[in-house]
C-alpha positions in Angstrom: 9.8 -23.3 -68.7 12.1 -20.7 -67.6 9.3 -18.1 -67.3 7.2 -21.1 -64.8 10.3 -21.5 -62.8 10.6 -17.7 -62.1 7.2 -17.6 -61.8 6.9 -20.3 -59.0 10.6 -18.7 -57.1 8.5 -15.3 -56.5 5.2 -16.7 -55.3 7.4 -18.7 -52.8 9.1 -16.0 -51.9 6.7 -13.4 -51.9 4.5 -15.9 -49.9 7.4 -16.3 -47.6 8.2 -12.3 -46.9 3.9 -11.9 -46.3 4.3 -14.7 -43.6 7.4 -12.8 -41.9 4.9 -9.8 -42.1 2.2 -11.1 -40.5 3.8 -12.8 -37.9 5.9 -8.9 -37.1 2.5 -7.4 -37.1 0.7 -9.8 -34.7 3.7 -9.2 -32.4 3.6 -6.1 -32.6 -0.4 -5.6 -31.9 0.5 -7.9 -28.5 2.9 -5.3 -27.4 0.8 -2.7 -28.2 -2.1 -3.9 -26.3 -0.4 -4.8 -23.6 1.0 -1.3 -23.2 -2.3 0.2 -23.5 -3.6 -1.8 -21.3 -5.9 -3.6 -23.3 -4.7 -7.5 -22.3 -4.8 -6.9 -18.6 -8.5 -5.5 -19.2 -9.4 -8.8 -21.2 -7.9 -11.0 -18.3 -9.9 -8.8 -15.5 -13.2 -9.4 -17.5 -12.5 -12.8 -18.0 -11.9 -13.1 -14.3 -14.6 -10.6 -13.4 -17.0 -13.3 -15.6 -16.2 -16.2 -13.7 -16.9 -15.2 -10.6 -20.5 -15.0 -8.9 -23.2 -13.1 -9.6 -23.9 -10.0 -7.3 -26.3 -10.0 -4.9 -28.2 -6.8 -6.0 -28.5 -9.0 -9.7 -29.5 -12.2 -8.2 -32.4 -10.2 -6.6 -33.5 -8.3 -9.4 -33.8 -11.8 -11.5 -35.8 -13.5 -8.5 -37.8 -10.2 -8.7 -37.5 -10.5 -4.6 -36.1 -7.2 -1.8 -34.1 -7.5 0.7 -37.1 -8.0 2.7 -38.1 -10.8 1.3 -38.0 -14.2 3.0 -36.4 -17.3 1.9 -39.7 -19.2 1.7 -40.5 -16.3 -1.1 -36.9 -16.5 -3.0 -37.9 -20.5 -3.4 -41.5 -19.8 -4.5 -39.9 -17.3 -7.1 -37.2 -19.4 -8.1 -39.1 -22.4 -8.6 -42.2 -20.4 -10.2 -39.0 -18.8 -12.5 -37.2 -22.1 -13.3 -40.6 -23.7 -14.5 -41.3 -21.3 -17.1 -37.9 -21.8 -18.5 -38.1 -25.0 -18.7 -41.2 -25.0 -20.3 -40.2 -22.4 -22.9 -36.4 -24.3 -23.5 -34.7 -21.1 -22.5 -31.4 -23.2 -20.8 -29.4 -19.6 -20.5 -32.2 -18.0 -18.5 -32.9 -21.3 -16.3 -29.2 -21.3 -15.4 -29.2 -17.4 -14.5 -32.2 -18.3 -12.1 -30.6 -21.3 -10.5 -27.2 -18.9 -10.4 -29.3 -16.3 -8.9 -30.6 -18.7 -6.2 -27.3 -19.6 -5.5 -25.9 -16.6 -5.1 -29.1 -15.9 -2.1 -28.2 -19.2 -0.8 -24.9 -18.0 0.5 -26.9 -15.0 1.8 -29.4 -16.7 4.1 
């Protein structure tokens, strides 16, 4: 029985010093990365994510110029959106209604 005790008393504490380790490290690594840099990067492509889609990348998924008219970007998107939804591709239906969008504001 004394050997269990003993037994039990260093996986307790052993489990309590590797928690205390862990935690140290992980605090560490945040410092670290936001020394380096490395956080404020995340937060800028997080940011840089959100926001809307360029206008050279909205055109090059329409396949449309700059020369193109409105009447055209429709007749893309709606040709584009179709197949998509025919196919089930949600992600590249929402990039073609995000690309329209983003012309929108254009014209």
């Amino acid at each position: 029985m004394d050997a269990a005790k003993i037994l039990a008393n260093l996986v307790v504490i052993g489990s309590g010093i590797l928690a205390r380790a862990l935690v140290q490290a992980y605090r560490q690594a945040l410092a670290n990365a936001s020394k380096s840099g490395v956080a404020q990067e995340t937060v800028q492509n997080i940011r840089r994510g959100s926001k809307i889609m360029a206008e050279l990348e909205a055109r090059q998924i329409l396949g449309v110029t700059e020369h193109s008219s409105w009447e055209e970007i429709l007749q893309k998107y709606d040709n584009l959106f179709e197949q998509n939804a025919k196919n089930g591709s949600f992600y590249l239906q929402s990039k073609v209604h995000r690309a329209k969008e983003c012309l929108e504001s254009v014209y």
